[in-house]
N, C-alpha and C positions, 0 to 999 in steps of 0.2 A: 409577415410574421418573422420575427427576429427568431435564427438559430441557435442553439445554444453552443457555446464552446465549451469546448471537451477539457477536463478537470482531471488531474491527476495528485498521486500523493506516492509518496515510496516510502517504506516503514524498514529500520531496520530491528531484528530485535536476538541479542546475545546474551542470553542468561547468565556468561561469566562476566559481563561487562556493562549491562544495564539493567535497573529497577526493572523497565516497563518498557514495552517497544515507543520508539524512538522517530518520530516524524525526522527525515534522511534531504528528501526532498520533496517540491510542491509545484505547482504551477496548471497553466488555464493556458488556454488555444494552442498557439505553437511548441513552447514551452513543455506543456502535459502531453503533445504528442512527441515529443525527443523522449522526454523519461520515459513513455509505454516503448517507446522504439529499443532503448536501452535498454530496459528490462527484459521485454525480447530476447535480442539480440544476446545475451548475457544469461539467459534460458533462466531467468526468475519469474517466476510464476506470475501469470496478472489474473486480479480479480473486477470486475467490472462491478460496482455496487455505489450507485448515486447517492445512497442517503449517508455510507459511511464515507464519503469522498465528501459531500458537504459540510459534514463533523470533522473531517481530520485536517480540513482546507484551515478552517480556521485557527489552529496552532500553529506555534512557532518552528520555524527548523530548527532541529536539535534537541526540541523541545519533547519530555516523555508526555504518552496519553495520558489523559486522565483517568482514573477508578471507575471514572461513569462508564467509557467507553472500553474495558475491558471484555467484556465477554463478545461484546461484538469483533475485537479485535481477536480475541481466541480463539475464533471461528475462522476469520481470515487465516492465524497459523494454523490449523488441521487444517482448510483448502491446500494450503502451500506443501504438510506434510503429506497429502495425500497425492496431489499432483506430482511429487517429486517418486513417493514412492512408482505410481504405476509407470513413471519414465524409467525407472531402472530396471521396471520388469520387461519390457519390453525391449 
């Protein structure tokens, strides 16, 4: 049975300076595991979710989400605000 390699995406998203969060970076095996490492590493929050890593694989870097994939990507920011908040409380 062939394993699956590990798939990453990194969003960035600045409301004074983008429409719509912004595919940053991407990558599969070695590659998606630097980025999680990075992200890490750089205390940005990671969210672990295969179906939206499937969808967001396939754009472009640099490239804004699509309308379709907005609420799912708004979920991912409340993750990230939410994560960030209970870091600070602690």
């Amino acid at each position: 049975m062939e394993e699956k390699r590990k798939k990453a995406v990194a969003l960035r998203y600045d409301p004074g300076r983008d429409n719509a969060p912004v595919v940053v970076a991407k990558g599969v095996g070695e590659l998606a595991q630097k980025i999680i490492e990075l992200a890490k590493k750089s205390n940005v929050p990671v969210l672990e979710d295969e179906q939206m890593v499937e969808a967001l694989i396939k754009l472009e870097v640099f490239e804004d989400i699509p309308p379709v994939l907005y609420e799912a990507v708004a979920r991912i920011l409340v993750f990230i605000q939410e994560t960030r908040k209970k870091s600070f409380q602690q």
